[in-house]
N, C-alpha and C positions, 0 to 999 in steps of 0.2 A: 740765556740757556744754562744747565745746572752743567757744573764741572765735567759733573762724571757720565752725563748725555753726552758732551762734547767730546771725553777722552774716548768715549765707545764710537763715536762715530769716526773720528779720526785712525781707530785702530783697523775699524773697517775699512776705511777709505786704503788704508795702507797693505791689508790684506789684498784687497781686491788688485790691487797695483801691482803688490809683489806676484801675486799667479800672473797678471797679464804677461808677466816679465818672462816666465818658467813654462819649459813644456814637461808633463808628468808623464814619465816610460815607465810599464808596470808587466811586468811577467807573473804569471800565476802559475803553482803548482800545486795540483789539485790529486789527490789521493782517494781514490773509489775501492774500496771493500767488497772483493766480487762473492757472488750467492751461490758460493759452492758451499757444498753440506760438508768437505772436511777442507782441512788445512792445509797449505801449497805443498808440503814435504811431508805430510804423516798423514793419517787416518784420523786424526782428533777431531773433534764436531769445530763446524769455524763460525756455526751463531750465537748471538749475543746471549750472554747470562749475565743477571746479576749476581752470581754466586760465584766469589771468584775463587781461581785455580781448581776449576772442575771439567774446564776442556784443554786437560792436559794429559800427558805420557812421557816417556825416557826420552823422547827424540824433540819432544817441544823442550825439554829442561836441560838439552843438550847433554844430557849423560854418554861418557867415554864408550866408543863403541860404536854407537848410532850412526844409523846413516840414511840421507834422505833420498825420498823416491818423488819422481814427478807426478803433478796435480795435470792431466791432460787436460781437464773441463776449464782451467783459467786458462791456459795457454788460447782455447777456441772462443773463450771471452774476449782476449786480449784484440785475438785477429778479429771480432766481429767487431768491437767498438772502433777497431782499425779502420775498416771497409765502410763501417757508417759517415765516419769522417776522412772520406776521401785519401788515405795514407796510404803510402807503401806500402807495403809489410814485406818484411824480413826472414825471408823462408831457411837460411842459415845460420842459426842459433844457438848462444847457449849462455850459461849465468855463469857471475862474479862475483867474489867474495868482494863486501863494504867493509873496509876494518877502523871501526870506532868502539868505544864503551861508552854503555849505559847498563845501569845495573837493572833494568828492565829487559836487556836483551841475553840472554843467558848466554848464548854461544861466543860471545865478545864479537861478533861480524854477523852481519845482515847478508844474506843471499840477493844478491839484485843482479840489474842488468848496467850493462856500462860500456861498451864500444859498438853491441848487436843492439839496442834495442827491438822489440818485435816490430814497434810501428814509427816510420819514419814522417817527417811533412805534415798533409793535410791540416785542416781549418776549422772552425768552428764559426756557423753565421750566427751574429746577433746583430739585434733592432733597438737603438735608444731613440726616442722620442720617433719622430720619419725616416732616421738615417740608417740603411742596412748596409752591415758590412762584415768581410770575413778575419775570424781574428786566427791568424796563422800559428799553426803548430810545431814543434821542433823536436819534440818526440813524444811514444809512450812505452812504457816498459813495467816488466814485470818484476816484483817484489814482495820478501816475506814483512809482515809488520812485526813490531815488536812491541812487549807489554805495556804496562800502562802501572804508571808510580802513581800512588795516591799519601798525599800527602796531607787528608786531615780526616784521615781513620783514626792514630794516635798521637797521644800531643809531643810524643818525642821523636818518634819515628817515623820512617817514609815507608808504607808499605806496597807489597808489587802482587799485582794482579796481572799473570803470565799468560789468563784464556786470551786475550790477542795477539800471542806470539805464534807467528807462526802464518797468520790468517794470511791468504793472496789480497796483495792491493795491487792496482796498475795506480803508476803515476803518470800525470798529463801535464805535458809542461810545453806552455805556450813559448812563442817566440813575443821580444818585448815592443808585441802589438799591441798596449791596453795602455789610452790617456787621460784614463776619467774615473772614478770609482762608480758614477754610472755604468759604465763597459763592463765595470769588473764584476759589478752586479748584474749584469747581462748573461755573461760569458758564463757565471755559475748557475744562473738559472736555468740557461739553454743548456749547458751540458749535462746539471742533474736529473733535466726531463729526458733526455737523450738515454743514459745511463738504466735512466727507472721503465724507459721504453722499451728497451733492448731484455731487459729482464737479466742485468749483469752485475746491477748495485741498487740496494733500494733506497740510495739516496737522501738516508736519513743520518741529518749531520749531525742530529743530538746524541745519538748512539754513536757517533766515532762513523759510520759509514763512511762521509764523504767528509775530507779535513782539506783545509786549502791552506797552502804557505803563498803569502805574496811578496817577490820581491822589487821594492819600488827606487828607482830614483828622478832625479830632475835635469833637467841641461836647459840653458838658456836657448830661449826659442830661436829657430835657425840652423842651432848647433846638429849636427851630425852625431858626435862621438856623444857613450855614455856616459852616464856621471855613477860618482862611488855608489852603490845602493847601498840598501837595509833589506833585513828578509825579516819579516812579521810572520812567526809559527804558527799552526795550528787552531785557526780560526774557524770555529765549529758552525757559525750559520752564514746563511748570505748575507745577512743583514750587520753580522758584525764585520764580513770581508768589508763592506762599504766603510763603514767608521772608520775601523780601522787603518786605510787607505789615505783617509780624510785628514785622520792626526798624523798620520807619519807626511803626507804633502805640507802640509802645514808645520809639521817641525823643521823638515829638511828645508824649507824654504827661508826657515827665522836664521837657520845657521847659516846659513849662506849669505841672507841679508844682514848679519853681523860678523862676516868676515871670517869664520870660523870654520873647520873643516870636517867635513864627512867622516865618520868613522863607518868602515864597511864593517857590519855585525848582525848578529841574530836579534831580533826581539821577540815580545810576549805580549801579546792583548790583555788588560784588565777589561772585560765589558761591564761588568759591576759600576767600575771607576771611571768608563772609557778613557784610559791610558795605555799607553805601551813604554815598557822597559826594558832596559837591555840583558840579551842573557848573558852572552859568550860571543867575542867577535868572531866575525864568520871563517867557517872550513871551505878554502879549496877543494877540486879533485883530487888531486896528487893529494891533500893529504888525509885520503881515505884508501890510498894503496889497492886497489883494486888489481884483482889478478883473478886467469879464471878458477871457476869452482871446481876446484878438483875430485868432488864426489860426487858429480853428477853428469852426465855425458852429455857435449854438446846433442841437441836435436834440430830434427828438417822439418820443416811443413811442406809437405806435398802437393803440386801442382792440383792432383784430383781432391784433396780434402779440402783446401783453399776456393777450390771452386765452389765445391758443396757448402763450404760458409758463406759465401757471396751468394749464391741461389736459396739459401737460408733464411736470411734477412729479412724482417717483415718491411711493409711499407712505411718510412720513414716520416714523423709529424707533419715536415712542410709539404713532403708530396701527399699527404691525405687532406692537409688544409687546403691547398690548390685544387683539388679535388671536389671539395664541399662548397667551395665560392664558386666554382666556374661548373660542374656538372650537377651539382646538387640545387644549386642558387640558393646556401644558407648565407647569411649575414655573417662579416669576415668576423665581429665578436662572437656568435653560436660555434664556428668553425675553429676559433682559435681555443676557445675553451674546451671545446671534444676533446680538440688536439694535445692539451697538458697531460691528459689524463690518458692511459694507455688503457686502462679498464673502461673506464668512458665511451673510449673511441671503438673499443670490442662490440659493446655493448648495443652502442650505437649502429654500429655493423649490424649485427646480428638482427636488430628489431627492424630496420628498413627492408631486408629482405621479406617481412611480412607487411610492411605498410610504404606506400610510396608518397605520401603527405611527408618529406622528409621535414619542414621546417615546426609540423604538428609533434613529430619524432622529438626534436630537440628543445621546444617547448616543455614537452615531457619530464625530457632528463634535466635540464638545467632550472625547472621548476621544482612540481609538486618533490620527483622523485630525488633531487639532490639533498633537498630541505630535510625528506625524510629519512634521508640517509648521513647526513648531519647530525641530525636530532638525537640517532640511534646511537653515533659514534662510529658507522661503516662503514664498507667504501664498496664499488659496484661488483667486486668479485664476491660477496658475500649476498649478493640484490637474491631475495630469496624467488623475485616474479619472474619465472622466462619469458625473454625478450618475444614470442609469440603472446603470449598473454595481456603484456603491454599497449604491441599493434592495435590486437585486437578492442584492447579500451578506447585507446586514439580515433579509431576505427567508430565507435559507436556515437563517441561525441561529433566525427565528421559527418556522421547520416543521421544528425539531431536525435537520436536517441535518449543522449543524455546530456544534460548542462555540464561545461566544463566545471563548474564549481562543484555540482553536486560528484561528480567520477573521480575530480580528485581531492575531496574532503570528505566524501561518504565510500566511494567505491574502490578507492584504490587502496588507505589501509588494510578494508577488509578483503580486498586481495591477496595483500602483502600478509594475512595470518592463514588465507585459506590458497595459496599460489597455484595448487589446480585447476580449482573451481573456473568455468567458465565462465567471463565477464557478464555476456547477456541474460546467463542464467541468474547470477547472484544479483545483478541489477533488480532484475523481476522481485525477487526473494526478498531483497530491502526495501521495493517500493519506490523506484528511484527511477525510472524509467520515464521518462518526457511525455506530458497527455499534448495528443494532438487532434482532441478529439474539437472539432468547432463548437460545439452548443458549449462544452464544457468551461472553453476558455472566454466567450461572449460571456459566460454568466461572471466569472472572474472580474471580465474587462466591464460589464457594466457598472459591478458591485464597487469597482475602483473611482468608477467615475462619479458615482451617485454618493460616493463618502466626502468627494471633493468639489463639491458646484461651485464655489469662488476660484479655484483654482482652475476649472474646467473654464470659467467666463473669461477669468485671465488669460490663457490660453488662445480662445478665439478674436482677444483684442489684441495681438501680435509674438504673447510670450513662449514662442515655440520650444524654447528649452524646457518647458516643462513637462515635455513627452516621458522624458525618464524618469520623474518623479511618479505617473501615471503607471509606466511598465515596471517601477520598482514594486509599486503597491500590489500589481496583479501577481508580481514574484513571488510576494510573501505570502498573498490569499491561496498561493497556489503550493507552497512551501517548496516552489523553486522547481516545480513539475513541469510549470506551462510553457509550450513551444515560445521562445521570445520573438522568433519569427514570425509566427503566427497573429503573439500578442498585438507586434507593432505595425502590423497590418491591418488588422481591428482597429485597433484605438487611431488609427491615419483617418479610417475610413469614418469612424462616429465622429472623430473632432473636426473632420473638417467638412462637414456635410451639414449643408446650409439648415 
């Protein structure tokens, strides 16, 4: 066997041993960018531009003087992603100055929360492979974010782009439930659907939307107490949360199985490199001085407004997937896929109310209509077809009107550019309409069979699959008109008639 087969396999053998040995404790804190039209403290627009420093004013650039006023519509963000995940919420409130620098935050102190948070407890369910379970929460809280350094605008300087200062983010920070970068890739899946459901983040982590800090460490299996962690910053997809989980389990484990000790500190994900480095050893609380915000008044939430958020809340993904398997009788993959997607799921709403063929419904969507809304680069809240017109396609194909190939490769585009027009009418109009007339399709079905007399003989000496070769040919004489039901009733009765 070659050396260096041998040295790889050994190294794995040794990997695989050291995790047997470790259990991996992982807390995530997940940062959501909520979809309010201005900034948590000012009136400055709080969506994304590429043109930077142009969602700014005196109070984003913390000019002397200023003073901030409160964003009501995050606070009711805050408490509805509260209530979806089972949490307390905190009806006596108010913010705290963070006192660090960065030269991206212009007021030297971040406005956050720190003894009140809004949202206390609650859980987040996720599913890895069959195993479901709930990963427990430890708080959420509201905060302003701060700019964004770009450091290869110029080749000598670090320049600052301040339109993200300011914007409300709620931060989620799990308790350290998560033993797997599987989980961890759960946990962030599930909560950005959650987020993009609710309509309070849209979840898009290339844009800065949703940033996840993880902080990981190890304790030998058994063990109770925590071990030193690490916090990995600002991991901008799901997919590098995972990686990066991976390399830092994998390092903390090499340092440990050589004797050496943990430094608690902050890192950096290279994904380009998949590496991570160290920034800056990590800050406690205490030394971020937290005291409250003295320009801004604590506030209440009101027993009656709390409620009205609670009676707010739309139907949550898992109770609409429970929904679709057990009163609908879709198939748990049609149900789970509706369920990602909150336009999807509208959508889908909306078109059953006119067609009760629910499973023809979702055929629909996750067929012809997803593809071509793919293709286009769209998504269903732009679907130009109302979900009545839809029905009604599903509808024409169920009472054989039309081949499902022909309605959605001839009929449904040109829906999709005429989305008035009435399906049975434009059918007619294209010529696309099912012949069910019997002489019509006898002459098809004979014309099939008389092109193929070896085939037909084969046929009667036992080869009964080649019915479909028979019903293919009448398809194409018929350029996909003729009743297939009809056809294969035909061609049953001449083949098999002595």
């Amino acid at each position: 066997m070659p050396v260096q087969l041998l040295c790889s396999l050994f190294l794995t053998f040794a990997a695989v041993t050291a995790n047997d040995k470790y259990e991996v404790v992982i807390g995530l804190e997940v940062h959501a960018q909520l979809l309010t039209k201005s900034k948590l403290f000012c009136g400055d627009p709080a969506a994304f531009s590429t043109e930077p420093n142009t969602h700014i004013s005196p109070i984003t650039l913390a000019h002397p003087g200023t003073l901030p006023r409160m964003n009501r519509k995050a606070i009711e963000y805050a408490v509805t992603l509260g209530l979806a995940l089972q949490c307390d919420i905190e009806q006596e409130n108010y913010f705290a100055r963070k006192n660090y620098f960065y030269p991206d935050l212009p007021k030297g102190y971040q406005v956050s929360q720190h003894t009140t948070p809004i949202c206390k407890n609650g859980f987040v369910k996720i599913r890895t492979g069959d195993t479901e379970r709930n990963i427990r929460l430890n708080r959420i809280h509201i905060e302003e974010d701060a700019g964004k350094s770009l450091h290869d605008v110029d080749e000598h300087y670090t320049a600052i782009d301040l339109n993200r200062a300011g914007v409300p983010l709620l931060e989620i920070v799990t308790e350290p439930d998560i033993h797997s970068s599987d989980e961890a890739f759960a946990y962030i899946t599930e909560l950005r659907r959650l987020v993009s459901w609710l309509g309070i983040c849209d979840g898009n982590m290339e844009e800065g939307s949703m940033r996840c800090d993880a902080n990981i460490s190890i304790r030998p299996k058994g063990d109770t107490q925590l071990g030193t962690r690490v916090e990995v910053k600002n991991l901008n997809s799901i997919r590098n949360v995972k990686r990066a989980v991976d390399l830092e389990v994998e390092r903390l484990i090499g340092i440990t199985e050589r004797g050496e000790k943990i430094v608690q500190e902050t890192r950096s994900y290279d994904a380009d490199n998949n590496i991570t480095f160290s920034l800056r050893t990590k800050e406690d609380a205490d030394d971020y001085r937290y005291f409250p915000e003295p320009d801004l008044t604590p506030f209440r939430i009101t027993d009656e407004r709390l409620e009205e958020l609670k009676n707010g809340l739309p139907v949550l993904p898992e109770a609409l997937k429970k929904k679709y398997i057990h009163a609908l009788q879709l198939p748990e993959y049609d149900a789970s896929v509706i369920c990602d997607d909150k336009e999807l799921a509208d959508y889908f709403e909306a078109t059953i109310l006119h067609c009760r063929n629910y499973k023809a419904v979702a055929n629909w969507l996750l067929g012809p209509v997803k593809s071509h809304l793919n293709d286009s680069h769209n998504s269903f809240c732009s679907f130009s077809l109302p979900p009545a017109t839809l029905a009604s396609l599903v509808q024409l194909v169920d009472d054989g009107k039309l081949s499902f190939g022909m309605a959605s490769s001839k009929l449904l585009p040109a829906l999709i550019n005429q989305p008035q027009k009435d399906p049975a009418v434009l059918a007619a109009e294209l010529n696309l309409v099912m012949e069910s007339d019997s002489g019509s399709i006898e002459q098809w079905v004979n014309e099939a069979l008389s092109k193929m007399p070896d085939k037909v003989a084969e046929y009667k000496k036992g080869k009964k699959g080649l019915v479909g070769l028979f019903a293919g040919e009448v398809k194409k004489l018929s350029k996909g008109k003729a009743d297939m039901q009809l056809v294969n009733k035909l061609l049953n009765e001449k083949l098999n008639t002595p």
